[in-house]
N, C-alpha and C positions, 0 to 999 in steps of 0.2 A: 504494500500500500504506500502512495505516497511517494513509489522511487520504482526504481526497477528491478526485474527476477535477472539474476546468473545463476549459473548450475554453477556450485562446484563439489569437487572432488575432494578436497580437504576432510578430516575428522573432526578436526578442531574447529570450534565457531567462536569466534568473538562477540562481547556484544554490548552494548550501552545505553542506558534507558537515562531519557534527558527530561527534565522536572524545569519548573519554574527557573528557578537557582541552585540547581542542586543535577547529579549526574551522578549513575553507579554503574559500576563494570564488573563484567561476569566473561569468563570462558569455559568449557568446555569440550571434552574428547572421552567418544566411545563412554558415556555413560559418567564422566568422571567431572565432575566439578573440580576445577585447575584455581582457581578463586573468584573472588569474589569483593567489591570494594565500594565507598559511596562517600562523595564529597558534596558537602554543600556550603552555600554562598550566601545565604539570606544576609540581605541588606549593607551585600559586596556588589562592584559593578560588574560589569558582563564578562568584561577582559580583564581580571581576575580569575574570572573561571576558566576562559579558553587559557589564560595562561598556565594555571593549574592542569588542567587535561590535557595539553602537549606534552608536560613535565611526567606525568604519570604515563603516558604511551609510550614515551621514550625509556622511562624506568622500568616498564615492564615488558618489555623487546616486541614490541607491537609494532612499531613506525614501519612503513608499507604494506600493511594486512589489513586486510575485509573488517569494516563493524558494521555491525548490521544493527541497524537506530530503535528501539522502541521509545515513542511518546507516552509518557505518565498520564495519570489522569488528570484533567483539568486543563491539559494544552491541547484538546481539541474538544468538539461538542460531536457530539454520539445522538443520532435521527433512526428511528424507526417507521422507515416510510412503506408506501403501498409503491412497490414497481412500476417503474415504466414499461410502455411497449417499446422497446429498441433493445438490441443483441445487450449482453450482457457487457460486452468489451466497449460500448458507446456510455455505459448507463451512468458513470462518473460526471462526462461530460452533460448529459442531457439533463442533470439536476441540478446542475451547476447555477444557472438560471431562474430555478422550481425554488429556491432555497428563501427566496425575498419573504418576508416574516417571519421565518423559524428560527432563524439565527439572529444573531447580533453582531456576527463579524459583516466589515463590507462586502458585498460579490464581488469586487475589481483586484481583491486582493484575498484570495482563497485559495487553498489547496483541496482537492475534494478527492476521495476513493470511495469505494460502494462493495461490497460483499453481500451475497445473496443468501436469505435464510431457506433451508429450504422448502419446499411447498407445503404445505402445511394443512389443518382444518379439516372440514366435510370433502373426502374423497381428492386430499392433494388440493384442493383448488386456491386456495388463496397464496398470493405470491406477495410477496416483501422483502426488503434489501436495507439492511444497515447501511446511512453516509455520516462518514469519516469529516468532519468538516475542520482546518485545519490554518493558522491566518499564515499565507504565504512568504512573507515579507520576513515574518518572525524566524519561520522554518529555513529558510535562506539563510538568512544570517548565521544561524545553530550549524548547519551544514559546514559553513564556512568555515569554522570551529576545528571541523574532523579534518578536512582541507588543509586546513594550516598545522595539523598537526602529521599530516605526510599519513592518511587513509583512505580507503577507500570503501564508499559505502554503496554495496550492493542493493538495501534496501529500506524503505524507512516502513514502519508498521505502529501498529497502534495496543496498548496493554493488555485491552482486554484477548488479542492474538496471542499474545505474549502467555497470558493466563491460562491457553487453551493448551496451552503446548508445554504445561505440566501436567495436565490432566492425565495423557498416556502412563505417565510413568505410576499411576495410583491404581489397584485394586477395583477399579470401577465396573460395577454392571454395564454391560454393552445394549440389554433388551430395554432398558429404562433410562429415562432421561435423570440427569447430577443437577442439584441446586448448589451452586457453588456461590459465596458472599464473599467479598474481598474490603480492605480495612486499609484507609493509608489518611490517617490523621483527621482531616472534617470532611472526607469522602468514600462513603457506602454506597457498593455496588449489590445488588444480587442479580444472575447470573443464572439462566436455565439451559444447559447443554444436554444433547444427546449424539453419541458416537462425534465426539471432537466437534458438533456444529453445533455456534450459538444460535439460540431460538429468541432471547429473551434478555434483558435487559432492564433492570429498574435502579432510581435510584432510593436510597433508605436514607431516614432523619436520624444516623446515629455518629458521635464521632467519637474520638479515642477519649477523649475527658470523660465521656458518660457511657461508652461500654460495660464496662463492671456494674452498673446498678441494674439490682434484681429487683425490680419495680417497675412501674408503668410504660416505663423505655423496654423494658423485654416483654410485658404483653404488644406493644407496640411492635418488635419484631416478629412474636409468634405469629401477630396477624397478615402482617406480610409476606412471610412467608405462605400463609394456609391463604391467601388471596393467592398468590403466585401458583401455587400446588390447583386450586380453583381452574385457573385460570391454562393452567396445562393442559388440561382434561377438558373444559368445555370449548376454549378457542382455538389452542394449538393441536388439540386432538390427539394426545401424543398419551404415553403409560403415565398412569401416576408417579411419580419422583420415587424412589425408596434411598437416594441416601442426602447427605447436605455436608457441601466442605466449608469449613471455615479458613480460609487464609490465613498467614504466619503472626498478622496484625491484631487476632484474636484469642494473644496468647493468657493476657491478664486478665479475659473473659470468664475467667473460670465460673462465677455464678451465673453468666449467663446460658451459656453452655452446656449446663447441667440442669437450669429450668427449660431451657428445651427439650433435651433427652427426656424430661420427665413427663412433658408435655404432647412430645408426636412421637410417634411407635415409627420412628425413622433411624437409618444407622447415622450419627452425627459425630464428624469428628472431625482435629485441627489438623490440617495442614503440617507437616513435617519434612521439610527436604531432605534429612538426615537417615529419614527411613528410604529413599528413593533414589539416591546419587548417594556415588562413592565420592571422598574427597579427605584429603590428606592432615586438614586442620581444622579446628573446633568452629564451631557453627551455632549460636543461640539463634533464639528467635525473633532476638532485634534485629540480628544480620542478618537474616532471611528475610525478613520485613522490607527490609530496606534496600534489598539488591534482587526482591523477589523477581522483577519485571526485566531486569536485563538477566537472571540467570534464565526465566523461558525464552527469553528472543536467544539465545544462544543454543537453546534446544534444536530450534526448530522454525523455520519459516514458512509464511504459507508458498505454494509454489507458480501463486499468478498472484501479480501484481501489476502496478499500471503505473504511466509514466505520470509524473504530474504535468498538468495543464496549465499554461498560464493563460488570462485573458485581462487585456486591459480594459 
């Protein structure tokens, strides 16, 4: 998304997931987390940061190698729209335009991509596609960053990819669709997959300050969740859910966590990289937290993407 597909050959993937102020690197080979790292910058200016992530690429024998970008959440806006009639390979472009009220970025200065959910509802019929909405200008510059640090970026993609392409490496039901929740400071996602494709997408009023209260914020999620679960079965037409991950970011959650379990007759459990990748040094689950989205872009990319578009 966002950039373009190369095949390669290599085992090893690099990878970098870029936040507001902030940026973490992950690599990987043949199942093995190689490491893992996360710098941030809040209320440093830009070129502090690209000067810090030249510094670090070069520290860590990277300069001339492949990163492949994942965008954090919050650096683009995420649309669940009804399909257009046009090839799948046009559909970026033909919404590009369609976009006027739903966003708040300008259209003259947008990066867009589009991923298709797939068909879905009474008998397959209703069709819908995720856009990726992205402010160009911004993205450019970020790029220029990897540029100047002597890289090269095969592809840029967006978190919640990122997120999907840890999912393999989990114990997961293939016949039933995973409610996966993901947690990164004052932004809640929940997350409806089945067999690696998202269906679904919401976002939740919970943040890391109020996670841990076993009170009205966790009937607040039970219902979200049992709307979400609703909402599988009568729109998306799909199995009912039987399990629910929690991401690394729900680690202090523990009463919440545990009035769920007690609450849905669902298998509920957190997130563990440590159980799923080899890797040679300690790993809590603040670090996982925090470098969770560039260690999946480093899993795995999807394998179409699309170039970006510019229009003045």
């Amino acid at each position: 998304m966002f950039g373009v597909s190369i095949k390669e050959s290599k085992t090893q993937r690099f990878s970098c997931c870029l936040g507001e102020s902030s940026y973490s690197l992950a690599a990987v080979s043949n199942g093995k987390l190689l490491f893992c790292e996360r710098q941030d910058f809040l209320n440093k200016p830009f070129d502090a940061m690209a000067s810090s992530f030249a510094s670090d690429i070069e520290r860590l024998g990277f300069i001339g190698e492949d990163c492949h970008v994942v965008l954090s959440p919050g650096q683009y806006e995420l649309l669940q729209l009804d399909a257009l009639a046009v090839p799948e390979s046009e559909m970026a472009k033909a919404f590009r335009w369609k976009l006027k009220g739903l966003i708040e970025l300008p259209l003259n200065d947008i990066a867009v991509d589009t991923f298709s959910i797939p068909p879905h509802g009474v008998v397959g019929q209703r069709k819908k596609v995720f856009v990726a909405v992205t402010l160009l200008s911004e993205l450019k510059n970020k790029l220029n960053m990897f540029e100047s640090a002597y890289l090269h970026v095969p592809s840029v993609t967006i978190a919640q990819m990122a997120l999907r392409n840890l999912l393999p490496l989990m114990p997961l039901k293939q016949s039933s669709p995973v409610i996966v929740i993901s947690l990164e400071e004052n932004i809640c996602n929940l997350y409806i997959f089945l067999q690696n494709q998202l269906y679904l997408e919401r976002q939740l009023a919970l943040t890391k300050a109020i996670v841990n209260e076993n009170g009205p914020k966790a009937q607040n999620i039970l219902l979200e969740i049992q709307r979400s679960i609703d909402y599988c079965l009568s729109e998306l037409k799909l199995p009912e859910p039987d399990q629910i991950i929690f991401t690394p970011g729900f680690f202090q959650a523990s009463a919440l966590l545990d009035f769920l379990k007690q609450e849905l007759p669902k298998e509920i459990f957190l997130m563990d990289l440590r159980q799923y990748l080899q890797m040679d040094f300690p790993m809590g689950f603040e670090e996982q937290t925090s470098c969770l989205y560039s260690i999946g872009g480093a899993l795995q990319f999807s394998p179409s993407v699309q170039e970006i578009t510019e229009t003045a």
